[in-house]
N, C-alpha and C positions, 0 to 999 in steps of 0.2 A: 504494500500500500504506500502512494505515494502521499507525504504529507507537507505542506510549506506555508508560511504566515509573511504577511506584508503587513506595513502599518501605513494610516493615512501619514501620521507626524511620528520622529522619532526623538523629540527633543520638546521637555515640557519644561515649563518656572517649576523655579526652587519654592518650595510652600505656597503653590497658587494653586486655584482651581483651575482643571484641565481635563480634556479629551482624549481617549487615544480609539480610533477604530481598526480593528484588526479583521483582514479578510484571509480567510482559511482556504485551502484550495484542497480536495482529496481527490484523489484516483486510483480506481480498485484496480488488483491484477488481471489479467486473462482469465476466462473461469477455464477452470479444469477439462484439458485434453482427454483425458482416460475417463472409462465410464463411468458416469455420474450413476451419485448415489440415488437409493429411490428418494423420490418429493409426495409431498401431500398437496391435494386441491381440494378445499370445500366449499361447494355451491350454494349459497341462499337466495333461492328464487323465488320472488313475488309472484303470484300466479292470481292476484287479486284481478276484480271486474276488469277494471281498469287496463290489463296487460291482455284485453284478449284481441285475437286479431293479428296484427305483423309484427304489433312488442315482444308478442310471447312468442312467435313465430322463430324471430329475429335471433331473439336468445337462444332458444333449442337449436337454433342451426349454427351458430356458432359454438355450442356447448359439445353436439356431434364434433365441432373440429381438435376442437378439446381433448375428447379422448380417443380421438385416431389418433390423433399429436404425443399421448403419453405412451410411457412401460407399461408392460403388463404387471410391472411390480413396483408401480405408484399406487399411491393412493387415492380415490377418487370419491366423491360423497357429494350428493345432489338433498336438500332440504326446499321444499315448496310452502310457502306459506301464504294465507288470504286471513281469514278468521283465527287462524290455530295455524301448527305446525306439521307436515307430513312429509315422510323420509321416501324419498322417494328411489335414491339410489344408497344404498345403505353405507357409508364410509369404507372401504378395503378394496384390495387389489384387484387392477381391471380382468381379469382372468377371462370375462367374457363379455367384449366388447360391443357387439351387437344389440347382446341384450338389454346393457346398462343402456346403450342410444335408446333401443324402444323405448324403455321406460321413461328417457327423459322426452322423447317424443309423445308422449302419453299423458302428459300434464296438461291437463284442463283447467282456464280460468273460471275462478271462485268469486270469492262475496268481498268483504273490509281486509284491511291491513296492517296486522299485528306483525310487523320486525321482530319487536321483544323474543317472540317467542321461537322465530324462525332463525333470529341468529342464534340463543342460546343456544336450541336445539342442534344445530351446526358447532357448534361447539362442542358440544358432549359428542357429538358421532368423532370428528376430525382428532379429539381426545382419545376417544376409545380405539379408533386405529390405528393411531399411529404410536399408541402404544403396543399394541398386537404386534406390529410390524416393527418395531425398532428404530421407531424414525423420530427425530427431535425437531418440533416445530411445524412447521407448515402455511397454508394462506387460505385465509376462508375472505369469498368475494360475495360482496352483498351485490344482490341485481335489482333495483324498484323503481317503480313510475309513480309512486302515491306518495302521500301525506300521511302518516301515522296516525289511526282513528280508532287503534284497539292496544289494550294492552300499555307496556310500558312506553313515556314518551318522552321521559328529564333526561337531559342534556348530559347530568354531573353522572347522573346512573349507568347511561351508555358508555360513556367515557371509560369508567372507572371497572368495568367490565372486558372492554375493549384494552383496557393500558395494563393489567393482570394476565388475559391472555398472549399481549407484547413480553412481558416478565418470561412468559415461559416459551419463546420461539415463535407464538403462533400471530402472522402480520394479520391485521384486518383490511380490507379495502373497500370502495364502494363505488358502483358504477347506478348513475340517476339518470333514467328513462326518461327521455321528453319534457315535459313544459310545467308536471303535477308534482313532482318529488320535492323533498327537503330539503335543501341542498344545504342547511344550518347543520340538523342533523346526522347526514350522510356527514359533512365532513369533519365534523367532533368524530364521528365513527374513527374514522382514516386517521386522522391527529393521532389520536391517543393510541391507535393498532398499529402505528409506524406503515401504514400503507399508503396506498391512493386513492386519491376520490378524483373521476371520470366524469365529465358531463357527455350523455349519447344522445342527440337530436334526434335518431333517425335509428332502423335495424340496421344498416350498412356498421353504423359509428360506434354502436354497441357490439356488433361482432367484433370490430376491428380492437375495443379497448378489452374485450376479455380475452382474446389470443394474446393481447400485448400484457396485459397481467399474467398469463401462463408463460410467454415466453423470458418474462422478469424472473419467473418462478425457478425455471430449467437453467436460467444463467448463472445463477447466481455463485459471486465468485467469494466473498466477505459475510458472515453473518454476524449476526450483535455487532454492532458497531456503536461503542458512545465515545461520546466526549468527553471528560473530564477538566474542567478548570478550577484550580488552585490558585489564589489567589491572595495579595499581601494586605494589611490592615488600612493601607494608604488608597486604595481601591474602594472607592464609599460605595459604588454599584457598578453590576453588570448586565449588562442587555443585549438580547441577543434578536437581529431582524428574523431569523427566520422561526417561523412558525414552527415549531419543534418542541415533542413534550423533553421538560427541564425537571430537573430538581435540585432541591437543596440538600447534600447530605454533609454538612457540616458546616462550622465558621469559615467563610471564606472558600467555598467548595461545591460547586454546582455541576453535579453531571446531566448529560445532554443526551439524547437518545435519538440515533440516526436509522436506527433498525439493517437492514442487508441493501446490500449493493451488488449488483450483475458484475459482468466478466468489461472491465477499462471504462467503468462507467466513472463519469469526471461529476461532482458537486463544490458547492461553492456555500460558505458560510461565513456571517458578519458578525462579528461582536464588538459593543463600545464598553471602554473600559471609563467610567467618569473619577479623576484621582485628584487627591486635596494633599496638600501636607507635607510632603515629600524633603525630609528633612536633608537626608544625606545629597551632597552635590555627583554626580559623575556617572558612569552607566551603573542603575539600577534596576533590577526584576519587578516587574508588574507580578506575574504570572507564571503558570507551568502551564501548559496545556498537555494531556493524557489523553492518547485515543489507542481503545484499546477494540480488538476483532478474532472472530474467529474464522481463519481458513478454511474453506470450503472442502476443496479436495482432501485436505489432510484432516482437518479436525484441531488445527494449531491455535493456538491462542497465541495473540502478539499484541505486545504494546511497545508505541513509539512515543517519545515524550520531545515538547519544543517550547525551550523558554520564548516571554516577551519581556524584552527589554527596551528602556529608554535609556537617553541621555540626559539629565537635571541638572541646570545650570541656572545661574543668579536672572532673574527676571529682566535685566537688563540688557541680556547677552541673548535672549532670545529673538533678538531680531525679524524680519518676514519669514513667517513659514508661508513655502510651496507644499500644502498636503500634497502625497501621492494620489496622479490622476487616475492612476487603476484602482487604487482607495475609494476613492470620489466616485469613479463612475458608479461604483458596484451599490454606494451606499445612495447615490440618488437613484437610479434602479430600483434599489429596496424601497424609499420611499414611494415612489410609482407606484410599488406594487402592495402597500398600504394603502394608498388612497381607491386602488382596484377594488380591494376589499369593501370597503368604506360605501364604493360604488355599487356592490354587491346587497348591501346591507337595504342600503335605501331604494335600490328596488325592489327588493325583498321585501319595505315595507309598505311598494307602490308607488312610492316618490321618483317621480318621473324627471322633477328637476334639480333636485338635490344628487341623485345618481349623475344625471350627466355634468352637474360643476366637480364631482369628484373623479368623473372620468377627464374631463378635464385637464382636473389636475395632474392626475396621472400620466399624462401623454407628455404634458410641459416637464414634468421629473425624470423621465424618460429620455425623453430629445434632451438634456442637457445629459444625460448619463452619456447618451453614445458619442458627445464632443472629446469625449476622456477615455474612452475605450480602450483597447486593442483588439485588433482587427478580428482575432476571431470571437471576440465576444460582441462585438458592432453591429453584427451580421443577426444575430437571435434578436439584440434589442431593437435594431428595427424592424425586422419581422413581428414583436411585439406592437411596434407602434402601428402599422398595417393594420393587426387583430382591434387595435381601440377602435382604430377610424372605421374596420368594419361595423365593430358592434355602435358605435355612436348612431351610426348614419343608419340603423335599422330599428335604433330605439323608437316613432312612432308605428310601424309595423311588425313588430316583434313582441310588444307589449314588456313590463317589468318581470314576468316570471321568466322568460326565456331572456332578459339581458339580466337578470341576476346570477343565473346559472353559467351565462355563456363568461360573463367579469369574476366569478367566482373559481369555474375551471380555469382560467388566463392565471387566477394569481396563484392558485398548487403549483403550479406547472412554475413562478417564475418565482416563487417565493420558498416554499414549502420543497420541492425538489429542484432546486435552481442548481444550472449548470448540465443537468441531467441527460448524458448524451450516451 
């Protein structure tokens, strides 16, 4: 794994309040040439009113590609759910492929839409087989086009479900159906499961995002992956842009949860460090940063560690700082992709004009991010600015549920897995 840190500034005042942003760059190995080991996939399919017709259609024919695509010694488990929960393909090994497709071809849409129970349910299967089979971890992908109208609906409960099943291997993901789904809910799911959440307009775009979730599944080169940052008493706070579950496990001590990374897949992560006090003059350590993972092929555990340091000098000597403009860029980018959110938010709550001064905004953070670029990251951020001006310019015929959804998937992708190639 490759690992390396930049700083916007590297020279703060001696006992003054000050800034430092630090941009993290990783990239995972090659995944593993020789045969991979077996994988788990668990399916939670919505199969409510709402999915009948080409949603549900869509799904099943993409799910048939699914498991042509696996081993006969993965794992594989299908859970349908409308009212209540129904196992449809029973969690273990593809042994007979055909039949598992019937079956998934055989799901008929139902009544209301209880998650709650459809994901648990999928939990305990993807549990119980992949303990039969010897396999640590796995990926259970939520598929829905609804609103949650039975059953469990708190935000904190799903999470906190979802980020216990991340503790033990298992990613959550979630792909949202068309113009009805959650997209608040779906992606607390995804946050806290270390997975993704997928916006699918159409059955083409759903097929295309659950092969690309299996095909993350099969790559995968790095598993557990966190961050660790240690930090000195002179450091009042740490903040970090990207949307990533954090914790604190001690004074000065926050680990960071990046969950598995595919075979030379590149991410990018921002942290501001805000430091007061700084008594001693000359290079002194902010920080350690700890990122620790487990190799795939082999089953290794590794950890690389990287100091940050500055240089603290008498306030007088501080002179014009040139922050670093690859610093710069990343962190206006980030705010971009805040105010996406934000954009997200408000038409989520129908706010038609409040969403687009936040898109707005986002475009203007954006176009100065890629002034500071390097060239191969210039190339994505305006590709991103493309994506605003399409969705701006379709906000009076698109309505607010499909530009929330469409500003909401824009900012996973540029926040939440930034870099992600």
């Amino acid at each position: 794994m490759l690992f390396s840190a930049a700083l916007d500034v590297d020279v703060v005042a001696h006992e003054s309040a000050d800034e430092v942003t630090v941009l993290l760059d990783l990239a995972a190995p090659a995944a593993p040439t020789t045969e991979r080991a077996p994988a788990a996939f668990q399916v939670v399919l919505d199969r409510s009113g709402s999915m009948s017709g080409r949603p549900l259609e869509g799904a099943q024919q993409a799910l048939a590609g699914v498991i042509a695509q696996l081993a006969p010694s993965d794992v594989f488990g299908v859970v349908a759910f409308d009212d209540d929960a129904q196992i449809v393909v029973p969690a273990g090994p593809l042994t007979d492929k055909q039949r598992i497709t019937d079956r998934v071809r055989a799901v008929t849409p139902g009544g209301c839409t209880d998650l709650s129970s459809g994901y648990l349910r999928g939990l305990q299967e993807l549990r119980r087989a992949t303990r039969s089979a010897g396999i640590r971890g796995g990926t259970v992908l939520v598929v829905s086009d609804g609103h949650i109208n039975v059953g469990m609906r708190d935000h904190d409960g799903f999470a906190a479900v979802t980020a216990k099943a991340a503790a033990d291997g298992i990613i959550s993901s979630t792909l949202g159906y068309g113009d009805g789904y959650d997209e608040s809910l779906l992606s607390v799911i995804a946050r806290a499961g270390n997975g993704n959440h997928v916006f699918a307009a159409d059955p083409d775009a759903a097929g295309a995002a659950i092969a690309g979730e299996l095909d993350g599944l099969l790559a995968k080169s790095v598993q557990a992956v966190t961050l660790t940052v240690r930090y000195v008493p002179q450091v009042k706070s740490l903040a970090m842009y990207n949307d990533l579950p954090a914790h604190q496990i001690g004074d000065g001590e926050v680990m960071i949860e990046l969950g598995d990374l595919y075979g030379e897949e590149s991410r990018k992560l921002l942290l501001r460090l805000n430091v007061d006090a700084i008594a001693a003059l000359g290079l002194t350590q902010l920080a350690t940063l700890e990122l620790r993972y487990v190799e795939t092929g082999t089953l290794t555990e590794h950890t690389v560690t990287l100091p940050i340091s500055v240089n603290v000098v008498p306030g007088d000597e501080l002179g014009d700082r040139v922050p670093d403009p690859v610093v710069r860029s990343e962190k206006l980018y980030q705010e971009g992709q805040q105010a996406k959110l934000e954009a997200s938010r408000a038409y989520e709550a129908g706010d038609l004009a409040a969403g687009a001064a936040h898109l707005a905004r986002s475009r203007a953070s954006i176009e100065a991010a890629v002034l500071g670029a390097p060239p191969e990251v210039a190339g994505s951020m305006a590709d991103d600015l493309a994506l605003i001006d399409q969705i701006a310019s379709q906000a009076t015929t698109l309505g607010t549920a499909r530009m929330s959804k469409m500003s909401r998937d824009s900012y996973h992708s540029g926040n939440r897995k930034r870099g992600r190639t």
